[in-house]
N, C-alpha and C positions, 0 to 999 in steps of 0.2 A: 600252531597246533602242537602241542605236547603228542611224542612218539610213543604210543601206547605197547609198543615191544617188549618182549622181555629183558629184564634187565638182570643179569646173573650176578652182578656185584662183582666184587674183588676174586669170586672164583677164578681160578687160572688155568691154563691147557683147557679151554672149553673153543671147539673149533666155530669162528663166526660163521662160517657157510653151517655148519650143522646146527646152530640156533635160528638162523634166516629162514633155515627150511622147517626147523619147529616150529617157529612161526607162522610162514603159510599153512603148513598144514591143519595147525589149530582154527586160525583165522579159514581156510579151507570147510574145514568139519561145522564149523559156527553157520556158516552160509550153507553149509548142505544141508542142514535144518529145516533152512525157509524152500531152499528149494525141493526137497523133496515134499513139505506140505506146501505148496503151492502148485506143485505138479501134480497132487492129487484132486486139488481143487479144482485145476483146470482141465484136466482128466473128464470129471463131473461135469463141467462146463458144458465140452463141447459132445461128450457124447452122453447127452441128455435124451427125454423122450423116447420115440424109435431108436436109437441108438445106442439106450442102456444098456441092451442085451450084448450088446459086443465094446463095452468098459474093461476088459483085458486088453484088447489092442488100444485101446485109449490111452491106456496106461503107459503099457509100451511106447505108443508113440511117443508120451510127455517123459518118461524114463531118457528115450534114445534121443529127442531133442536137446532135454538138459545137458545129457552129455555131451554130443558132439559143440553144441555152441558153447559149453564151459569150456573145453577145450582147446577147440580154433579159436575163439574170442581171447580165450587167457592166453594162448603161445602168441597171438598176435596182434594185440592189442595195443594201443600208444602207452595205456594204464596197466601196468603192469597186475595186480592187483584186482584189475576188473573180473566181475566173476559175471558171468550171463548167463540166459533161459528162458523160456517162455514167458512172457510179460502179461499181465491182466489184463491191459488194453488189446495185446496182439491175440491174446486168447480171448477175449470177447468178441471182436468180429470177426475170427475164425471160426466159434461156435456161429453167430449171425450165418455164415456162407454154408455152412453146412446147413444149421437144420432149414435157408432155404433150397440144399441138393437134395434132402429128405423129402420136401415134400412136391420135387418134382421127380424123385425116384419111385416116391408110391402111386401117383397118381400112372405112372407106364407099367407100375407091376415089375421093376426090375430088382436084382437083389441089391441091397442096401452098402453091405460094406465096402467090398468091391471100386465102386466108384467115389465115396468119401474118402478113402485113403488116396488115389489118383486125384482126386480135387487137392485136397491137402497136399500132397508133394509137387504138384504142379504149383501153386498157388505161392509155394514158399520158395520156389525155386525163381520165378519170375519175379518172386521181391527181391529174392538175392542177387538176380542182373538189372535190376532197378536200382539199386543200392551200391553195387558196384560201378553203377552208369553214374549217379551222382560222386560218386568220390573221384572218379579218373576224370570230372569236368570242373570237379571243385564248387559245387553247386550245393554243396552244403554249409558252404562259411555262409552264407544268409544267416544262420539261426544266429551267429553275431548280432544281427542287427534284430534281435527279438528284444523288446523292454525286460528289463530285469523284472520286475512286477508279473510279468506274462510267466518268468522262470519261476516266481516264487510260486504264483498261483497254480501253477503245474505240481511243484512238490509238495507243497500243503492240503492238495486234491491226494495228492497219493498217500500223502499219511493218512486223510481222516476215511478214504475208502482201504486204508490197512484196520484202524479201528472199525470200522462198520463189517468186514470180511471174519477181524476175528470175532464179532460178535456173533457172525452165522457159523464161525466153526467150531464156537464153543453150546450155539443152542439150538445149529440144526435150520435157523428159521432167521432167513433174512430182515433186517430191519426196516418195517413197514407199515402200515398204518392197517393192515387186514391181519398182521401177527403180532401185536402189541399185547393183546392178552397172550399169547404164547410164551411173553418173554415176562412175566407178571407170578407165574406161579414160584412153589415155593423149591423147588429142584431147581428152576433155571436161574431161579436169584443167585440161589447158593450154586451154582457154577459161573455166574458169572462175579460174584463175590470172590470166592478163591482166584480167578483168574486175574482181578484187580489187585488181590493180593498179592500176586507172583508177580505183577508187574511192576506193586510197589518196591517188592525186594531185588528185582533189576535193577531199580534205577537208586537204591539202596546202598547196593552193591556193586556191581558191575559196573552203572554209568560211573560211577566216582573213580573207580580203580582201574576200572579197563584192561584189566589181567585176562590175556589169555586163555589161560584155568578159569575162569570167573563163569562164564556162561556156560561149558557144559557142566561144572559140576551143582552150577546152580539149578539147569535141565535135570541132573541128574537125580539129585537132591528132592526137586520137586516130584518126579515121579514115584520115588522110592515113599516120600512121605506120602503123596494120594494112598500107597497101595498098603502101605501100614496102616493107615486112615481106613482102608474099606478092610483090612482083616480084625483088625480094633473092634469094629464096628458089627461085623459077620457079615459083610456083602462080598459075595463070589464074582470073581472079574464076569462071567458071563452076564449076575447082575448088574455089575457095576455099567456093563456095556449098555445093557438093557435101558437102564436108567439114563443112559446119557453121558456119564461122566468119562469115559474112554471112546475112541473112536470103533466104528465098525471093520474088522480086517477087510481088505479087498482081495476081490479075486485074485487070480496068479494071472501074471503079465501071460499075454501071447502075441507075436511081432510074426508080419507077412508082410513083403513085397508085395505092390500091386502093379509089377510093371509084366503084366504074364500079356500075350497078346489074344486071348481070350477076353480078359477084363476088358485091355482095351480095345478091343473091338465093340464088345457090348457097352460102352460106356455112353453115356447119353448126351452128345455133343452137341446136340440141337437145343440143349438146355445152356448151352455157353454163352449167350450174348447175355442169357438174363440173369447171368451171375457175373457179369463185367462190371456193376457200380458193388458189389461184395469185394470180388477183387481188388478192385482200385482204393477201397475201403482197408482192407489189408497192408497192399502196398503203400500205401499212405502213413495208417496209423504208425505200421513198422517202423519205415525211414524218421517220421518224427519222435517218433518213441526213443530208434536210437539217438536223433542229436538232442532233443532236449535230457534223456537220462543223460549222456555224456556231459552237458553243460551244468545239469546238477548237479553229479560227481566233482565237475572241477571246482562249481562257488563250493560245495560241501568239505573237499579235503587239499585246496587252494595251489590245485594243480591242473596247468592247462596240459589238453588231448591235441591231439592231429584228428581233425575231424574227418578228413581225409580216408586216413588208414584208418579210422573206427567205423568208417562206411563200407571201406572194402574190405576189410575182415569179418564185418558183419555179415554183409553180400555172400561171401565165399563161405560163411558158416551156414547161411541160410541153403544155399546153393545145394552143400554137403548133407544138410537136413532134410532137404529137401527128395533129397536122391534115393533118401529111406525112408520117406513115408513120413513124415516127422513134421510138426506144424512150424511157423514163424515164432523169431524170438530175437531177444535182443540184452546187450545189456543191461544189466539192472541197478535199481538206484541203491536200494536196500541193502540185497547182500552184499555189493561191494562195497558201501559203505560200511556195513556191518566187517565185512571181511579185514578191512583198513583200519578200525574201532579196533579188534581183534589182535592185532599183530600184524596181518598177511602186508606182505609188500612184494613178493615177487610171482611167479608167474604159476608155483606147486599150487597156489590158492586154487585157480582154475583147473588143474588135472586133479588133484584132489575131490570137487565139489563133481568131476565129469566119474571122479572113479567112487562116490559114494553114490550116483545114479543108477551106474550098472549096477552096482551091487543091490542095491534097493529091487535093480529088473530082475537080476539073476537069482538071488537068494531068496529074501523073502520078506514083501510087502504087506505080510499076514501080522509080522512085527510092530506096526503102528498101532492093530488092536490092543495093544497091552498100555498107548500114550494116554491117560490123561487128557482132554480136551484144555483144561484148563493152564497145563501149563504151556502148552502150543501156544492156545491161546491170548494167553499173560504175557507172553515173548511178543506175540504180532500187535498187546495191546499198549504197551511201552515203546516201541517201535514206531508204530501210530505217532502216539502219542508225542512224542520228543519229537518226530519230524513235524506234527502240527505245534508244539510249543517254538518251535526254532521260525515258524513262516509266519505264525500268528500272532506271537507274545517279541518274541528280539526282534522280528523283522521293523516291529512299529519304530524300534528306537533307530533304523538306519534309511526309513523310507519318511515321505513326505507323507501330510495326512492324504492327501491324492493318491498315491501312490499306493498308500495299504490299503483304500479302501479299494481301489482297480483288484488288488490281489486279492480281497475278502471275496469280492467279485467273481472272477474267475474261477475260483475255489468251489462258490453254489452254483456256477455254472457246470462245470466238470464231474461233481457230482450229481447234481440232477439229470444232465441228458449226456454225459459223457466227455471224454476227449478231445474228439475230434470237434464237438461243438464249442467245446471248451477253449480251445487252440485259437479255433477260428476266431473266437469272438474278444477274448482276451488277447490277440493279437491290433484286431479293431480297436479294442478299449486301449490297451497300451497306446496307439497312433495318437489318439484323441485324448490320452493325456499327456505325451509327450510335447504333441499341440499346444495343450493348454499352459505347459507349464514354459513351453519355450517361449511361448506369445508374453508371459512373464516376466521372462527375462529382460534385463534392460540392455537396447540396445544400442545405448550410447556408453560408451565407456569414460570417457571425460569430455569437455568442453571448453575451448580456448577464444579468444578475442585477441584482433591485433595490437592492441595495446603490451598486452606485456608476452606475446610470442609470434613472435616475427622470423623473416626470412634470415638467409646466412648473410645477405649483400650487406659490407659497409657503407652505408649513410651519411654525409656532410648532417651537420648537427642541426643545420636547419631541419630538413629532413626527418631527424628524429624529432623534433619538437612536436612536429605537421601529425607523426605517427603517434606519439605520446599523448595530442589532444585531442585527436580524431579516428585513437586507431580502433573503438569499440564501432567503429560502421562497420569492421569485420569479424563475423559469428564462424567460430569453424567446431565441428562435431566430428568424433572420432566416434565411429561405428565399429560394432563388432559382430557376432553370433552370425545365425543365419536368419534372413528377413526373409519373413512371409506376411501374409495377410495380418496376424495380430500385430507381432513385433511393427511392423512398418505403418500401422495404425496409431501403436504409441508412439512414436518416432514421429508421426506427423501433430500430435496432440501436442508434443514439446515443443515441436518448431512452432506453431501456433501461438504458444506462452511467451516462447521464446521474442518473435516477432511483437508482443504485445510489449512484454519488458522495455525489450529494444528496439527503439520506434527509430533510433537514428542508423541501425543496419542495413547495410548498402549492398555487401558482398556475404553471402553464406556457404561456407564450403561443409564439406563433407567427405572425411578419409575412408574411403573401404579398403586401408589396408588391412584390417581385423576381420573384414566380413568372408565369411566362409561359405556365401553363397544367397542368392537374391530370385524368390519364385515369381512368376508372373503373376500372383496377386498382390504385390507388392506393387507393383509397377500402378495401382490405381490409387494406393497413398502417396503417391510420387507426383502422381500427376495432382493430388490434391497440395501438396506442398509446392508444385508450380503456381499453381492459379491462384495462392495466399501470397507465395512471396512478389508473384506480379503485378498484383494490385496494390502496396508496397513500393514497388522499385527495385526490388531487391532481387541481384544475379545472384545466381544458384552457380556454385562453383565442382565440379567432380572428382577425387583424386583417388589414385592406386585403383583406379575402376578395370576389372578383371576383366579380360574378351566374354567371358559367359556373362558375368553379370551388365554388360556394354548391351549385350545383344537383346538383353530381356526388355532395358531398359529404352534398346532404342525402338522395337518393336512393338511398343506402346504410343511411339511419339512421345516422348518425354523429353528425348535429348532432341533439342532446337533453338531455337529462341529462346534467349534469356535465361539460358541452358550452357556451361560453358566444359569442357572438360579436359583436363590438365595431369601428366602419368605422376609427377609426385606435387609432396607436398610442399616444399621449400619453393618450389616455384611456383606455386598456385599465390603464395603468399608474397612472394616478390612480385607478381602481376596485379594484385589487389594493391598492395602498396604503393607502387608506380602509378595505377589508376590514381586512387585516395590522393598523392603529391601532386598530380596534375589537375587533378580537382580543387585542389587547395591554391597552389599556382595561380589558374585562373579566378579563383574568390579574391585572392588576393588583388590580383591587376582590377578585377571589378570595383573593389571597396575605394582601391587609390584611384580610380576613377570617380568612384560618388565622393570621393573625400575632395579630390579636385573641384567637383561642379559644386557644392555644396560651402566650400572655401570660396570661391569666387562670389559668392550666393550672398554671404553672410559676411563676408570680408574679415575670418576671424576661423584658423583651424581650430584653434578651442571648439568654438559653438561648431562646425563642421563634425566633430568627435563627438560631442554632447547631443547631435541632431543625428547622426548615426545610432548610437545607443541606442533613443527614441524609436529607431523605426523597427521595422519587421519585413523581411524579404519576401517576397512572393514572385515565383513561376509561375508564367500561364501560358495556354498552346493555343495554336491559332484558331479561331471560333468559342473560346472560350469565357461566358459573361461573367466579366469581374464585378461588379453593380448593376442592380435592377432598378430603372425607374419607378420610381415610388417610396419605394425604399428609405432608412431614415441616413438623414446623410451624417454620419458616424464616423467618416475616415476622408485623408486626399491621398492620393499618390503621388509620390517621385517617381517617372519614367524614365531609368536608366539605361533602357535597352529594347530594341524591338519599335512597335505602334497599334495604339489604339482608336477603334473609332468610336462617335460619340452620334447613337443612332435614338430616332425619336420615330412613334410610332407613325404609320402611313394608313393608305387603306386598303381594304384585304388581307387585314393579319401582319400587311408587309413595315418592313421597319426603312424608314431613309439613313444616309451618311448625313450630318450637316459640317462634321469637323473630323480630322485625322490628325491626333498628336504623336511626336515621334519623341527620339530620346532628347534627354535631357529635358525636358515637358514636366509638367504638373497637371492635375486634376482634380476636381473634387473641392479646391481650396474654398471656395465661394460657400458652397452646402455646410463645409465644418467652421465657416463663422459664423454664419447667417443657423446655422440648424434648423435650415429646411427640408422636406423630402427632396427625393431625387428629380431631377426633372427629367433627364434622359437615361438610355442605358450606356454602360459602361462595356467595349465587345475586344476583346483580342484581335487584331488581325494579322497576326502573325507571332510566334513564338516570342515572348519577352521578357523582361525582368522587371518589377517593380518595387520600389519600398514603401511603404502604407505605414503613414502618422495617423492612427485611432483617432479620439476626442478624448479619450482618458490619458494618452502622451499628452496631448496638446494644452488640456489642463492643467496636465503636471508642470507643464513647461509655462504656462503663465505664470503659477502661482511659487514654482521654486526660483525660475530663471525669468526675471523679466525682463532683461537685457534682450536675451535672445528669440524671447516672444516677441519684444518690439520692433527686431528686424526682421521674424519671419512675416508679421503683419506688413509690413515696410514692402516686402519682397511680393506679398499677394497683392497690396493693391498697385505695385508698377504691371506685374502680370494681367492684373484686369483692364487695367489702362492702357496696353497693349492690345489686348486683345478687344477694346471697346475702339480705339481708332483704327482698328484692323478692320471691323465692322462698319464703320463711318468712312470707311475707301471705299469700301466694295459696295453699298447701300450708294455711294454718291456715283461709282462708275453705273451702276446699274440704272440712273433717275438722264443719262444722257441722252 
């Protein structure tokens, strides 16, 4: 951000501390501006109704407010530059708390002021030890963790209710749907036309240059020209007041203590509980009023606060305002921005803005009759304005489309029912889209397989061949973000593909060194990724798994069976490898086993390697039916391991044994020459291993190789003839 100070050039002997303090001061006088028409606005606010009649001490109070918190806020502020005052918000539900003390003061017939002034400095005072009670516990860094969208929707509410405020202080008549014709005739056009005019030549002027000198003389300027405009014309300021087009003088300030102990005695204390949710309304909006202004301030002029010491300065200014009768208040988004816009950067900004109050209380507020509405006006409509062009128009190009429409959100929130509804709910909305957009995020950051990333251990070269051909059984996923319910939803939707891909994956790890944390609704995609990859085969491997996220996950029952977990990753990956090698190992002693029986078989390792090719390995578990009687007989097996039995039905649904073949056995061979159905079932009884020649091998195997057809047919019918004189023993011992 370009320092909009002044800049004196190559002038020389010019003292820097005496240009710092022209500078605040200017930037100082710019911000007494708003504050003091804001103080008369709020003035009006709160002592409305019953309470018109005594709008001199209103006055006073918002005069002696501004001051003191322009002053303790600027001497002790983290922002030097901060200029503060009664806020809109904090003066809305102050007005709220009063006029309901009005209308439990009239219903007892007590007098009226008296006890509003003691509501008001109690009220402000208990915010000031509420406020100082969040900053001595640090209980205000929370608002760190408030969505930037919640921040934006906050200032974008305060500009367009800066545009809607200067429209009722240039026409009198709020913006509404029962005063629409009010703002229609031909006087308030033409004030509110001039006022757009003044606003244009702000941002004409002033926004571009940001000189110092620029704003009041462009204040000045515009005044001078209304009032040569109403003598041009012959309208006498009384007219011109009459008409609208300058403000009404107000009365002369009058300031009272109300700590006499008459007052409070007579004060209506039995009305205190039912001003306890006003109260709490107060201290509420206050405290948020000051951390989210502060946090405006800082994204606005890209300087971080001590929230801390902007609470208890706050506190302690409230405290102070408190003690005279003076309402809540805080810093402000505007003039200190404005102030910083201006020049101001040191601390005269704020005794300045507190010493152009008094002055306003002490000399004479009769002064503002002679302003112009419109170019007050044209200042608060530019102001508006730029703060809704900067949340509504730039913000789109730094936020998601999510994200600006949450802020758009917020924004018709704030304005339709207020702040505090505002807060609340744009704080909601924020959660839910921080949600949505984190469930977005991907929470896999890469993905590796054993083949080409493997453990640190060197490997005999066998070893790595074994890894080189088989090392894609190992799937390993690097996680990151934080998993919750969506994230670990997608995360389960990959592994799912993942698994589908990779049908030969055996081992699945998973790094949470990246993750930054893991909610307990995650923990029910986990267990959905259990139950996919166990139906599979496939061990689920753990790594860099964090004691918080260990805990989540084991209080689901997730981590158990088929569940393994492992603190890094180089060894999760050297234990899959060691697995995968002794897997491979034992295939291997297997295969030289079937190459052995199968060489004996065929008298010829050739055809042994050529009858190998041909087949197809099959695992089966004990009770397991490998063939259904009936069935078309389509395959035989080689029983390499394990035993089958070969069961025919009985009665009662029950099935008999009539034969039990173990290894090194055949099956089947009869059915795939003959291509008959099945006659019996084919049943597991006990964990085995088999190799299944089809009918389409076995075809291929006549018509390519008929060598080795002629000795498998060789080889079935000695097997039958075995197995027919096996049956002609036991048939002749049985006839004895």
């Amino acid at each position: 951000m370009t320092d909009p100070a002044i800049d004196f050039g190559p002038v020389t002997g010019v003292n820097p501390s005496l240009k710092r303090a022209l500078n605040d001061i200017l930037g100082g006088g710019a911000a007494s501006v708003l504050t003091v028409t804001f103080g008369l606005s709020y003035a009006l606010l709160i002592f409305a109704g019953p309470l018109s009649p005594f709008l001199s001490y209103g006055i006073a109070a918002t005069f002696i407010s501004s001051a003191v918190l322009a002053a303790t806020i600027g001497l002790g502020s983290s922002l030097p530059f901060a200029v503060a005052g009664p806020d809109s918000s904090t003066a809305a539900v102050t007005g709220i708390m009063a006029a309901s003390l009005v209308e439990r003061i009239e219903a007892a017939h007590l007098p009226l002021l008296p006890p509003v002034l003691i509501t008001l400095g109690l009220s402000t005072v208990l915010t000031g030890v509420v406020l100082c009670g969040l900053g001595l516990t640090r209980m205000g860094r929370a608002i760190r963790y408030v969505p930037y969208p919640v921040i934006g929707g906050f200032l974008g509410a305060t500009g367009l209710l800066i545009v809607l405020g200067a429209i009722r202080v240039i026409t009198d008549h709020p913006v509404q749907l029962a005063t629409l014709l009010h703002l229609t005739n031909g006087v308030t056009l033409s004030e509110l036309g001039a006022a757009c005019v003044m606003a244009l030549v702000l941002y004409l002027t002033w926004h571009r240059s940001r000189s110092p000198f620029g704003l009041p003389i462009i204040l000045i300027g515009g005044m001078l020209t209304a009032h040569l405009a109403f003598w041009i014309t012959g309208i006498s300021p009384e007219e011109a007041r009459a008409m609208g087009w300058t403000f009404q003088p107000p009365p002369p300030a009058a300031f009272m203590l109300p700590w006499h102990t008459e007052d409070l005695a007579r004060y209506p204390w039995s009305a205190v509980p039912d001003l306890l949710g006003n109260l709490v309304a107060v201290i509420f909006v206050t405290a948020s009023s000051t951390l989210f202004n502060t946090t405006g301030i800082e994204v606005a002029v890209h300087r971080e606060a001590n929230l801390e010491r902007e609470l208890n300065v706050t506190g302690a200014a409230n405290i102070l305002t408190g003690a005279l009768a003076g309402y809540a208040g805080c810093v402000s988004v505007s003039r200190s921005i404005l102030n910083f816009s201006s020049g101001g950067r040191g601390r005269l900004s704020g005794l300045t803005v507190a010493a152009m109050s008094l002055l306003m209380l002490a000399v004479a507020p009769e002064l503002l009759g002679f302003m112009p509405k419109f170019v007050l006006g044209g200042l608060l409509l530019y102001l508006g304005a730029d703060q809704l062009h900067k949340w509504l128009i730039e913000s789109r190009k730094r936020l998601s489309k999510l994200e600006y429409l949450s802020l758009v959100a917020i924004i018709a929130i704030i304005v339709a029912w207020g702040f505090v509804p505002g807060i609340l709910i744009g704080v909601v909305i924020g959660c839910a889209t921080f949600a949505f957009s984190a469930a977005r995020v991907e929470s896999i950051k890469y993905s590796f397989d054993g083949s080409e990333y493997r453990s640190s251990l060197d490997r005999s070269r066998d070893d790595q061949q074994v890894l080189l051909a088989h090392g894609g059984k190992i799937q390993g996923l690097n996680l990151q973000s934080y998993l919750f319910f969506g994230s670990a939803n997608r995360l389960f939707q990959h592994v799912k593909l993942l698994l589908q891909q990779r049908p030969e994956c055996r081992y699945l790890l998973f790094d949470f060194k990246l993750v930054t944390g893991v909610d307990s609704s995650a923990a029910y995609s986990f267990a959905q990724i259990k139950r996919s990859a166990g139906d599979l085969g496939v061990e689920l491997i753990l790594v860099h798994l964090s004691a918080a996220a260990e805990k989540v996950l084991r209080s689901s029952d997730f981590i158990g069976a088929g569940v393994t977990v492992i603190p890094e990753l180089d060894r999760a990956l050297e234990w899959c490898e060691n697995e995968l090698i002794a897997q491979h190992q034992e295939l291997a002693r297997e295969e030289a086993s079937l190459r052995d029986w199968f060489t004996g078989m065929l008298d010829s390792e050739d055809d042994a390697d050529e009858l190998i090719r041909r087949c197809q390995r099959l695992e089966v578990e004990a009770g397991e039916i490998i063939v259904q009687a009936g069935d078309p007989a389509d395959s035989m097996h080689f029983i390499l391991d394990g035993r089958v039995g070969i069961m025919i039905p009985a009665d009662d649904d029950r099935t008999t044994r009539v034969r039990s073949l173990g290894r090194y056995t055949t099956i089947g061979e009869m059915g795939l020459v003959s291509q008959t159905p099945r006659s019996a079932t084919i049943q597991a009884e006990v964990d085995s291993v088999l190799y299944v020649l089809n009918m389409h091998q076995f075809d291929a195997i006549k018509s390519e190789d008929p060598a080795l057809s002629h000795k498998l047919l060789t080889y079935f019918v000695s097997v039958m003839a075995e197995r027919l004189t096996f049956a002609n023993r036991t048939i002749s011992v049985l006839r004895r």
